[in-house]
N, C-alpha and C positions, 0 to 999 in steps of 0.2 A: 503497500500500500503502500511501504512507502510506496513512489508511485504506483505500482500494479497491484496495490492490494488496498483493505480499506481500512481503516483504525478509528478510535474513540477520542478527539479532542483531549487533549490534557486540561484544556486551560478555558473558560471564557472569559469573556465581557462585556461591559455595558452596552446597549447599543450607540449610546451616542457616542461611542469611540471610533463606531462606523462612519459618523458624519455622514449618512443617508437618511433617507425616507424609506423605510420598511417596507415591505408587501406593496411596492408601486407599480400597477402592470402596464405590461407596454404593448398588449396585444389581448385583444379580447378575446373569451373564451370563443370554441369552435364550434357549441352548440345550444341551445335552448337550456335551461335548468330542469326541464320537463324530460330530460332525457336522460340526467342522470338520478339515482335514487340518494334522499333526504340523507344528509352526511356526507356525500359525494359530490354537490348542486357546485356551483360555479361561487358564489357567495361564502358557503364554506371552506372550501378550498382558499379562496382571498383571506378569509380570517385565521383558517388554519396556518397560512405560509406566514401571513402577519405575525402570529403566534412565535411562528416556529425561529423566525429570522431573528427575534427579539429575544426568544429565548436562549438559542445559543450562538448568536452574533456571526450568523451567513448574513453576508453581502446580497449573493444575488442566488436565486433557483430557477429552475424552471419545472413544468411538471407537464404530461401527459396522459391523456388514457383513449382508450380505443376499446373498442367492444364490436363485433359481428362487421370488422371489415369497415368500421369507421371510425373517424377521430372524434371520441366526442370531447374531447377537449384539450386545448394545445395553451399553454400560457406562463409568460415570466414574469421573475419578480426583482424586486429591488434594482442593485448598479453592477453592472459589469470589474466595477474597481471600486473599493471602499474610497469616500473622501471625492469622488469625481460623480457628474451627473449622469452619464450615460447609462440609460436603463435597460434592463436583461429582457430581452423579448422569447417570441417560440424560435426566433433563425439565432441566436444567441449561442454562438459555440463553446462548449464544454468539451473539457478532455476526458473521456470514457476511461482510461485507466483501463484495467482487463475485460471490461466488457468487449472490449477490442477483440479477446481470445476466440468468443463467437466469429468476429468475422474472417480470422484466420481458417477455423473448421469450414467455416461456407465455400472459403476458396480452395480448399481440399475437397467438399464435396461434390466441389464443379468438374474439378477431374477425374475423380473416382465414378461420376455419372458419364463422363467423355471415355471410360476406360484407360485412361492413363494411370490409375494409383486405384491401388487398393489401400484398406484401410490398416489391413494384417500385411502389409509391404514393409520387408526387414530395412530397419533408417540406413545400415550401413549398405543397402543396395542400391537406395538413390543418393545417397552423400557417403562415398566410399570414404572419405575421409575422416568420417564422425568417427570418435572413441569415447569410452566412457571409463572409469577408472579399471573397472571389472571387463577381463576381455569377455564374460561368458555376457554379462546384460550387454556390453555391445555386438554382440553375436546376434541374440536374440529380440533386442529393443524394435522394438514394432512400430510404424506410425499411429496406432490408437495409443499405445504406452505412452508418446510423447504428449498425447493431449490429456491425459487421467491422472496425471501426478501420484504415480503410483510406480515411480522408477527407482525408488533406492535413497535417491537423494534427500537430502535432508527439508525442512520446511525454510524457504527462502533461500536455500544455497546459493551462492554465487551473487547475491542483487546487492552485496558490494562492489562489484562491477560495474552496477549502473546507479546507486544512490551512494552516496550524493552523486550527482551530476558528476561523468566522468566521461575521459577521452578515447576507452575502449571501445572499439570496431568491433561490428558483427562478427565479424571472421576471428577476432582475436577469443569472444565472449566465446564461442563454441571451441576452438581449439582448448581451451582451458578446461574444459569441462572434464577430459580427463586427468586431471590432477585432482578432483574432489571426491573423496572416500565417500562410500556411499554411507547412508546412517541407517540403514535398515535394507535388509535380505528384499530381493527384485522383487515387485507385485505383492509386497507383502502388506502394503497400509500405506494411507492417503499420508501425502505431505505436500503441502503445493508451493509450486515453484514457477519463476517466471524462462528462465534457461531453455526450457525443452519447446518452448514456444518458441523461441526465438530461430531455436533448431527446427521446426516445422513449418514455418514462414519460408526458411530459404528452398524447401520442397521447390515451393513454385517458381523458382527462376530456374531449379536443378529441371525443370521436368517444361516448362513455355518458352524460357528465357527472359521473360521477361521478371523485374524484380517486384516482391510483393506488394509495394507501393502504387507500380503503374495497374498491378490485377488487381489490385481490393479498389481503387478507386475507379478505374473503367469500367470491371465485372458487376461490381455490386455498390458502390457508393453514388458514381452517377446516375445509375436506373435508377436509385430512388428519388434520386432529386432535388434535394433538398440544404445542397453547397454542403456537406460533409466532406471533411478532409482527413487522407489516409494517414498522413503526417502532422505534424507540428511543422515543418520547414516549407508545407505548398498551401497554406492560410492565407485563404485572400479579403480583402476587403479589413473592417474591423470595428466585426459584431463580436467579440470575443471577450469574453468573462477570462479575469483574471485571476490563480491560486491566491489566495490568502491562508496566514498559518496565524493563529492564537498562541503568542507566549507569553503567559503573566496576565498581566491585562492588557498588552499589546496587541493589536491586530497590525500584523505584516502580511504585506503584497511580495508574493514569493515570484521570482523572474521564472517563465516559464523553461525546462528543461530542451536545449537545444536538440541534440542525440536523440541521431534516428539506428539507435543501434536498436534497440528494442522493441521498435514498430511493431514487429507480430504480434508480441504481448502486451501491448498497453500503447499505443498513441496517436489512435482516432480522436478527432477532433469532431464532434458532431452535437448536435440541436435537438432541442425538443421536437419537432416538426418531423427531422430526422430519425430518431429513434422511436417515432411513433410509425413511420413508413417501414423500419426495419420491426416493430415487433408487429404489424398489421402481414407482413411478407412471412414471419415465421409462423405466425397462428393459421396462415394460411396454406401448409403444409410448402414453403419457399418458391408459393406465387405471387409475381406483383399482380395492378390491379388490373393491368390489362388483359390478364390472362398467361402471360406468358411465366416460363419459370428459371427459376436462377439453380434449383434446387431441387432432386427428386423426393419425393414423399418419404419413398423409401429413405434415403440420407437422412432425410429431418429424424425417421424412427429410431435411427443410429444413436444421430445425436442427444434423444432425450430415453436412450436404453441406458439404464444404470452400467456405469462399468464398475467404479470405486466404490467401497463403505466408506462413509465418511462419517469417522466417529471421534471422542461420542458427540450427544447431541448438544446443542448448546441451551444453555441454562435459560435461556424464553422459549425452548421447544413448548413447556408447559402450559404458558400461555396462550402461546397459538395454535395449540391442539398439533404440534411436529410429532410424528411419532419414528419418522425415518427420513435418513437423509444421504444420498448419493450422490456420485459426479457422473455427468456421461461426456460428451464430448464439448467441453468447454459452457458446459451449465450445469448448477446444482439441479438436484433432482429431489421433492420432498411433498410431503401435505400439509397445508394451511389449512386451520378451519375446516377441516374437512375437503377441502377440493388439492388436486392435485396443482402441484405448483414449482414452474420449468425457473428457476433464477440466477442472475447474478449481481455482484457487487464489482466496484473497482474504483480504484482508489490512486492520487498521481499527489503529490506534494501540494496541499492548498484545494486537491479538488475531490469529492468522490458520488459516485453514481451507483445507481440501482436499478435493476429492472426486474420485473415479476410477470409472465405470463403464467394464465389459466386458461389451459386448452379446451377442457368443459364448459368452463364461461365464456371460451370465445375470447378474452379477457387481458387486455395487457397496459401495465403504470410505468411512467417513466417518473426519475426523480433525477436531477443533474445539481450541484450546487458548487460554488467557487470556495466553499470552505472545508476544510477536510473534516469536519464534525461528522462520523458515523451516528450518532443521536436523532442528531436532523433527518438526516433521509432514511434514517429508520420508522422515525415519530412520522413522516411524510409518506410512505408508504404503509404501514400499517392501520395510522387513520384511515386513509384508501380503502383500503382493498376490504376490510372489516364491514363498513354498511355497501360497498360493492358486491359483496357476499352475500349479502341480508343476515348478517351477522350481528350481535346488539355492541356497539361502538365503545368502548374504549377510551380511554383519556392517556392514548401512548405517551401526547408531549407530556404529561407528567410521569409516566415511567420510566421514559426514556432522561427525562430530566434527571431523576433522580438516581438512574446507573451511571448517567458523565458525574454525577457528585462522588457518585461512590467511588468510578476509577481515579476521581482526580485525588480523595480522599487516599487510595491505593497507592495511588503514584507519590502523594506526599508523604506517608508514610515509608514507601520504599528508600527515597530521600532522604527521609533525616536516617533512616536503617542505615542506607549508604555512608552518611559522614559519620554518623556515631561510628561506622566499622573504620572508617579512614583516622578517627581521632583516636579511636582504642586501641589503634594496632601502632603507636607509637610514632611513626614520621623517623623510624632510622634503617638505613637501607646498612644490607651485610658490605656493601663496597663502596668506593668514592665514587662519585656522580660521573665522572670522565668513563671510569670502567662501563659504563653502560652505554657511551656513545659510537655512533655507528651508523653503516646498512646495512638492514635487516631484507631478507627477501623470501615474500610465499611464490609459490612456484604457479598458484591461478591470481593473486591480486599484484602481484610484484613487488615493489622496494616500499619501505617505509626507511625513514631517516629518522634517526632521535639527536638532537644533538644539546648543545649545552647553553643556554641562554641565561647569563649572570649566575643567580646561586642557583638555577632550579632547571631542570630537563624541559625539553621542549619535543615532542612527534608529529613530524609533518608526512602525510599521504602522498604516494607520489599518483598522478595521474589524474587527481582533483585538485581546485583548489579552496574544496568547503571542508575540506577534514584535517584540521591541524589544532591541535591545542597545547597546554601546557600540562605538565604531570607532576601527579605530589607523591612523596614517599608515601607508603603507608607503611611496610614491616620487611625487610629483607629484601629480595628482590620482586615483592608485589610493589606495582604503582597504577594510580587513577590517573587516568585521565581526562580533559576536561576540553572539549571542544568548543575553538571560539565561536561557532554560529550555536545559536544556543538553540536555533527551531530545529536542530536534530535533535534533540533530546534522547541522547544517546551516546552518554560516557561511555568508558569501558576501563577495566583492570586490565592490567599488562604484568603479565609473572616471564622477570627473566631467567634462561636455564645458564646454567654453567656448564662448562667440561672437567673431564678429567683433571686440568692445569689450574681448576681454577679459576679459569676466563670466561666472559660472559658468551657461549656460543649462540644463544636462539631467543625465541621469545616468544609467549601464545598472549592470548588477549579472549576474554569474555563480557558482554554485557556488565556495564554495574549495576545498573537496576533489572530484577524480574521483569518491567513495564515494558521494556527496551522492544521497537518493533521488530521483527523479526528477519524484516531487510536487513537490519546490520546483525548481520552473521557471523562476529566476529572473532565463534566458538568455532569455526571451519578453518582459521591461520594457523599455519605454524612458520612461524618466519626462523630464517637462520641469519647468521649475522655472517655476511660478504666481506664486509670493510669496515675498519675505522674509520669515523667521518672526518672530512679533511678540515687540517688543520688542528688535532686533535695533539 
């Protein structure tokens, strides 16, 4: 989440730190109030967003829903950028974050209906190149394995490659992939990861020639219609909502991520308008409206066939009546309320997204918003769908209010856990501060430098320039570190090894707090130390 996944806001605040007008719309609803039922009405929805924007300090959303092959409602809200006027409309682009992973399968299902790919086609037969740590899961890794996150790897591996913002290449993110131990035995249990998307994207240049970017936007972005973009680097015009991140009580405007390494999995660019044309395309078994099709029936039945358990269940299964929950090809797979229910989430620095079809209902909510508050579009979506259902309605934004208290409560708690462990463990290291200076090097993220700045160490990333901080003793060769962008929220311990001699040979690194998102995977390094660093 970080970007390709979705997370829980640490932090809010006031809305007037936004310096906007709440719930301002900039495009009127798409359909009569008579069309949607009481809880649903167009009027509701304005007050629910009004609610929700104020509640946990999003800028701007938008929302969607469609029912039997129509929109019956398209509409944004608030400012595209906190502090500026420009207001979020239904053409208002959001970055989808992994809901992007859907449109990755669609363009694999276009070829597996053309006969060029099957779905059980071994990876290492159309990218002879691919390795994985284990020669036997690369032997056997299948194109549905790389969509089920159900390959070994651990949950988030490798998305220190692409968070923070970094200058690894497609080709370099996949070469690397064989240096990362797997965390659990092949097909054994769900971990989700952004990597093997990324690996499944470049199928389509291995197999059309063309790269995934010019097929998702030709194939399937243009027929809908609706100025979506496959990238972040081909955005034209500027209807575009921008990430914001909460820290403290700060609302920060996060610069959107350049890299288009990770396009497969996470960095469509697309609209309320748009995501209502793509979930009207899938409910219609992957026909648009003029009858033609992007997609066979068969394929869609692929796509929403469970492949993965995904367990266990999450702790509001109980509310919304979940009683099981799988993956099939780039969507959750579960029941709400009793109705079957196709979903996903996704999540990019500053922004995250949801979507929920109900193929029984005919039935599909888009939720898009410029702040990364999982709350929000959860509280936004489940008022939804709940009297959509003819379900008795809920008062989400108060539950959902009250779980961001609780993780934020979590998270401070974690906190002060953190420093109490940092002050208890005394602030004296077994060696002089120089003995620890160097480069260090993991064999998938590369060089890390530590070197020496006045009385205290300093670790700078190589290959980004958002991950550098300064580091405090804590006890022997454990040290914290503390990173100067603080919207990562996401210290980490650093325990150096020694050798035999005595000298400082390597060095691993884990999360400091439990909270820590799970993109920084900083429990996958093991660095060795190359060199003294110069001047040393």
């Amino acid at each position: 989440m970080h970007a390709l996944r979705t997370t829980l806001t640490a932090a809010r605040t006031l809305a007037c730190v936004l310096g906007v007008a709440l719930a301002t719309p900039a495009l009127a609803a798409k359909a009569p109030a008579t069309a949607l039922p009481p809880g649903a009405q167009p009027q509701d929805i304005d007050r629910l967003a009004a609610r929700i924007q104020q509640k946990f300090a999003v800028p701007g959303m938008s929302v969607a829903i469609v029912k039997d092959g129509k929109v019956l409602f398209a509409k944004g809200y608030g400012v595209r950028e906190a502090g500026k006027p420009d207001k979020v409309d239904a053409d208002t682009l959001f970055g989808i974050g992994s809901n992007t992973k859907a449109f990755t399968v669609a363009a694999l299902a276009i070829l597996v209906d053309e006969g060029k790919l099957n779905w059980d086609d071994k990876v290492i037969d159309r990218l002879p190149g691919f390795r994985l740590y284990d020669p036997y899961v690369t032997r056997e890794l299948t194109v549905r394995d790389l969509l089920t996150h159900r390959s070994g790897l651990g949950l988030g591996s490798g998305d220190l490659m692409l968070f923070p913002p970094s200058d690894f290449t497609r080709a370099e993110i996949i070469h690397n992939l064989r240096y990362m131990p797997p965390a659990s035995s092949f097909r054994s249990k769900f971990a989700y990861d952004n990597l093997l998307y990324i690996v499944a994207g470049e199928l389509v240049p291995a197999i059309t020639g063309m790269s995934w970017e010019s097929f998702v936007q030709t194939k399937i972005l243009d027929r809908l219609g609706t100025g979506c973009a496959a990238t972040v680097s081909t955005i034209s015009g500027h209807n575009v909502a921008m990430p914001h991140v909460v820290v403290g009580d700060k609302m920060t405007v996060v610069t959107p991520d350049p890299s288009t390494a990770y396009d497969p999995a996470g960095s469509i660019q697309c609209n309320a308008n748009g995501m209502a044309a793509w979930a009207e395309l899938q409910l219609a078994g992957g026909k648009f409206k003029d009858g033609s099709a992007l997609f066979s029936p068969a394929r869609q039945k692929e796509m929403w066939t469970p492949q993965t358990i995904v367990a266990p269940l999450p702790d509001t299964a109980a509310a919304t009546q979940t009683h099981f929950r799988n993956y099939g090809l780039a969507w959750f797979l579960e029941d709400y309320q009793g109705a079957e229910r196709v979903t996903h989430t996704g999540g990019l620095v500053g922004m995250v997204s949801y979507v929920s079809l109900l193929p029984e209902q005919h039935l599909g909510v888009i939720v898009l918003t410029n702040q990364q508050s999982g709350a929000a579009m959860s509280a936004m979506m489940q008022s939804l769908l709940d009297p959509l259902l003819g379900k008795p309605v809920q008062d989400w934004v108060k539950v959902w209010d009250q779980r961001e208290a609780d993780g934020v409560k979590r998270e401070a708690a974690a906190d002060r856990d953190a420093e109490a462990a940092i002050k208890a463990a005394g602030g004296r290291a077994f060696l002089p501060l120089d003995a620890y200076v160097g480069v260090y090097h993991d064999a998938w993220r590369g060089d890390v430098t530590v070197k020496k700045q006045g009385d205290k160490l300093r670790m700078v990333f190589s290959r980004t320039t958002d991950m550098q901080g300064d580091m405090q003793v804590m006890k022997g060769n454990v040290f914290a570190v503390r990173w100067d962008d603080r919207t990562l929220k996401a210290d980490a311990l650093v325990n150096f090894r020694t050798g035999m001699d005595g000298a400082v040979s390597g060095m691993t690194m884990a999360p400091l707090s439990p909270t820590t998102d799970f993109s920084f995977d900083f429990q996958d390094l093991d660095f060795t130390r190359s060199a003294p660093a110069a001047g040393r």
